[in-house]
N, C-alpha and C positions, 0 to 999 in steps of 0.2 A: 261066508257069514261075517259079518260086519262085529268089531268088540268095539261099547264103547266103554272108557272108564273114567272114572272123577275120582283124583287122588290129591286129597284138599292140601294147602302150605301147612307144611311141617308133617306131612306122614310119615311114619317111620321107616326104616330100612328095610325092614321085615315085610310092612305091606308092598311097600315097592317091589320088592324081589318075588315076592309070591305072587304078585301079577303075572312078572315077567315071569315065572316057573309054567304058570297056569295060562298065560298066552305071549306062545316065543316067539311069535311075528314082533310083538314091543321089541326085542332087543334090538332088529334090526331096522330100525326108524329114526334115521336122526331128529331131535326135537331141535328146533328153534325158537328161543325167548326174546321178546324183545316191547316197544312201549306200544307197539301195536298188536300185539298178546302172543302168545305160545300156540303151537301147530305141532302135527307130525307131518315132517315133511318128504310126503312119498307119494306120488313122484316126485323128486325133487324140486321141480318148475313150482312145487305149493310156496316154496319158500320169497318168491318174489312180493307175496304181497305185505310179507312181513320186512324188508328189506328198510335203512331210512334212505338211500341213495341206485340209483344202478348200478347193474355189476360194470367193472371195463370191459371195453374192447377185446376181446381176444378169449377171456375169462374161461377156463376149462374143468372141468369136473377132476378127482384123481385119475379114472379111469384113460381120462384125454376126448370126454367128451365135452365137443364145447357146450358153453352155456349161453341158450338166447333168452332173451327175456319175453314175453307170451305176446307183447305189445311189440315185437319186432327186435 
């Protein structure tokens, strides 16, 4: 089942957190901000299209998976 939420600038700490109580997949999503807007980025490849440049050569996840970029 798909959550979606809208948690406008400046919510408090309390709603944030009672999200994250009320659905604990959020805590493990890293979000990504940027001037090409905010995502949750899972699977991680979502993050490319918020990027302002490519990743380098080589570029590997913590894990030591590398990271390709979807275009190659």
């Amino acid at each position: 089942m798909a959550v979606r939420l809208l948690l406008v600038a400046g919510a408090p700490d309390d709603a944030i957190l009672d999200a994250m109580v009320c659905h604990p997949m959020l805590v493990n999503r890293p979000i990504r901000s940027s001037p090409r807007g905010v995502r949750l980025c899972r699977p991680s490849g979502v993050v490319f299209g918020l990027l302002d440049r490519p990743l380098p050569d080589g570029f590997v996840k913590e894990d030591d998976t590398p990271m390709v970029a979807q275009d190659g």
